[in-house]
C-alpha positions in Angstrom: 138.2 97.0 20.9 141.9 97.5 21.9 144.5 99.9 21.8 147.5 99.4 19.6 151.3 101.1 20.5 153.5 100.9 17.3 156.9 101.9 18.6 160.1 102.3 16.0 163.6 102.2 17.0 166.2 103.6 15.1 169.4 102.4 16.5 173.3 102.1 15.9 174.0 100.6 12.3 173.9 97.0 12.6 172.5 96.7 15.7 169.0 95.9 15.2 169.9 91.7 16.2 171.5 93.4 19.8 168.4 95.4 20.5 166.0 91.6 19.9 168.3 89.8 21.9 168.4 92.4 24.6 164.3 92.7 24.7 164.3 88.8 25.4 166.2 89.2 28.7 164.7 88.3 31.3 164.3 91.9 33.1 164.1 94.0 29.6 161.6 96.3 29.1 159.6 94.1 26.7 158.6 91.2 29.3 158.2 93.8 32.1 155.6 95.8 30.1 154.0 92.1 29.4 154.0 91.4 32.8 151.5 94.4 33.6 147.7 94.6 33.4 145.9 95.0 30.5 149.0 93.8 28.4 147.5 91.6 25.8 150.1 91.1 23.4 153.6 91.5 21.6 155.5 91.8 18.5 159.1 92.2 17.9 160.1 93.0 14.2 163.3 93.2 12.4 163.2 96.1 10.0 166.7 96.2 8.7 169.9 96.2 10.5 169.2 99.1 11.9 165.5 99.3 12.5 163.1 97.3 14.9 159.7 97.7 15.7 157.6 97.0 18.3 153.8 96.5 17.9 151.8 96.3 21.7 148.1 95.2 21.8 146.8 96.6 25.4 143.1 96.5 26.7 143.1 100.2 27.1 144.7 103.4 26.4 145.5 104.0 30.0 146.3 100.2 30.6 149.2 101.3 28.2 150.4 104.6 29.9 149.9 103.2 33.4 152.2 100.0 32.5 154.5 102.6 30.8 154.9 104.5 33.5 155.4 101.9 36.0 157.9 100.2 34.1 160.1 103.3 34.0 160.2 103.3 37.3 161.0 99.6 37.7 163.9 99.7 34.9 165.6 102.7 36.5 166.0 100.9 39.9 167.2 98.1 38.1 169.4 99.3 35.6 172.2 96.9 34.7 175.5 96.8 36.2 177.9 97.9 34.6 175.9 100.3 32.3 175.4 99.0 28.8 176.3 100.4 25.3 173.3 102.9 24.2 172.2 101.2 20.6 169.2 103.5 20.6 169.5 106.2 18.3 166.0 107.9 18.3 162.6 105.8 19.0 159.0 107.2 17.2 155.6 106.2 18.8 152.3 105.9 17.6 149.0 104.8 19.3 145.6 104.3 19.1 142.4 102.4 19.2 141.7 99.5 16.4 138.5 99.6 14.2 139.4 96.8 12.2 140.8 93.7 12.3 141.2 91.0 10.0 142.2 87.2 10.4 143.1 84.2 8.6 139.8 82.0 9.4 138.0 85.4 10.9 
């Protein structure tokens, strides 16, 4: 079993291609989380232009909230210089354990 984080950004109209590009940098939040234990896996979705989605496969529940909260920490002492524009309008989360999964070839 695994725990599954669906987060859902709701940004700055016609941002949504910004906010990808930013979470491939090397130091975004994104590839820090997937550097932590328990991390298992990561999807980055388009929704519209300004919508993106983030679906996080962890090992457990507090894999996820430890590597949350130590990333926090890690971003805010290295927060880029100079500051950049907030795109984030709001963000929604969801989380919990999976009971089913399906596959092609499964």
């Amino acid at each position: 079993m695994s725990y599954k984080v669906v987060l859902v950004f709701d940004l700055v109209e016609g941002m949504a291609d910004e906010e990808l590009k930013r979470s491939q940098e090397e130091g975004s939040f994104p590839n820090l989380l997937a550097a932590q234990p328990g991390f298992r896996e990561l999807e980055l979705v388009k929704v519209n232009e300004s919508k993106t989605l983030s679906i996080q496969t962890w090992e457990t529940e507090k894999d996820w909230w430890q590597a949350l909260e130590t990333v926090r920490q890690q971003a805010a002492s290295t927060a880029a210089e100079p500051p950049r524009e907030n795109i984030l309008v709001s963000r929604d989360f969801l989380g919990g354990w999976v009971k089913a999964h399906r596959a092609v070839g499964g």
